[in-house]
N, C-alpha and C positions, 0 to 999 in steps of 0.2 A: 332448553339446551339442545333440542333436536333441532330445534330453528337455525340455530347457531351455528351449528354442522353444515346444514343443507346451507345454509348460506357462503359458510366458508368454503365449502365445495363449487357452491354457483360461481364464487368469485374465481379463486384459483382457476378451474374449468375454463372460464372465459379469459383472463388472463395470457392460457394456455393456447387459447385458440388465436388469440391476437397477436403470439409472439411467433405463432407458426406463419397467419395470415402476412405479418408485415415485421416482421422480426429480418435480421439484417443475413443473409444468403451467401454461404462462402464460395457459389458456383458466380456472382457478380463476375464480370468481364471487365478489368482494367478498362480506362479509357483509351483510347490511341489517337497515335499524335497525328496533327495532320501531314508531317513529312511520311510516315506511315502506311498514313489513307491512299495518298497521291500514288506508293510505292505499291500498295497492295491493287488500286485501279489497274494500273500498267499492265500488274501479272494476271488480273483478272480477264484484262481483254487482249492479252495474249496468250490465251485459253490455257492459262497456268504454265504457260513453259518459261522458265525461268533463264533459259539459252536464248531464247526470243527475246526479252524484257530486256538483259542485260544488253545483249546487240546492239539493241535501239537506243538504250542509255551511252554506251561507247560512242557508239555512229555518233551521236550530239556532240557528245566530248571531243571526238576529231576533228567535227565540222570547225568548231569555236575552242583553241586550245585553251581559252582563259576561264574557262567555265567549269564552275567547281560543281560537284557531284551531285550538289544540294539543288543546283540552280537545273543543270540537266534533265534530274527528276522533275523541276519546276513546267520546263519549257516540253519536256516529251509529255508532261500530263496536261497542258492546254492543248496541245496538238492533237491526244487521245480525246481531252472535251470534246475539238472541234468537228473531230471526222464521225464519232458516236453522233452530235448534233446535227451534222448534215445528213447522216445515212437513215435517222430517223424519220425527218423533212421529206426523205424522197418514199419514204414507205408509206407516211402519211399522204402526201400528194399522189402516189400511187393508187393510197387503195379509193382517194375520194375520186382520181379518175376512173378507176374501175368500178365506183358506185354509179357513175354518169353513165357508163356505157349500157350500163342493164335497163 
């Protein structure tokens, strides 16, 4: 009978432990969309200002009156790829010529 206990205890116990380890988290983060993601890069690398972001979203929409809000966000977040891309390029090429120099 004491077997029984301790056993029902070991089981439950671990159970316990497993529903804690990998049991389902109500702190989970939603997925987000990638119209979203693109929106959130923007504000990111206009160091959060959200007067800055919008601007630049506008500025497109003037540029091209047929360009709907979605496509804007589209084309101002390649443009953000592009210039993050190249300003990487040049830090990278920077610092390998400043490893030549020394």
């Amino acid at each position: 009978m004491q077997n029984l206990l301790i056993g029902t205890g070991a089981g439950l116990f671990g159970a316990a432990l497993l529903w804690l380890r990998y049991g389902k988290s109500p702190n989970v983060e939603t997925p987000v969309s990638d119209f979203q993601r693109k929106l959130n890069f923007i504000h990111d690398i206009c160091d959060g200002n959200l007067k800055k972001s919008n601007a630049l979203l506008t500025e497109k929409m003037e540029l091209d009156k047929s360009l709907s809000y979605e496509q804007a966000v589209d084309l101002v977040y390649a443009d953000m790829l592009e210039l993050t891309s190249e300003e990487r390029a040049a830090v990278q090429k920077y610092g390998e010529r400043r490893k030549k120099k020394r």
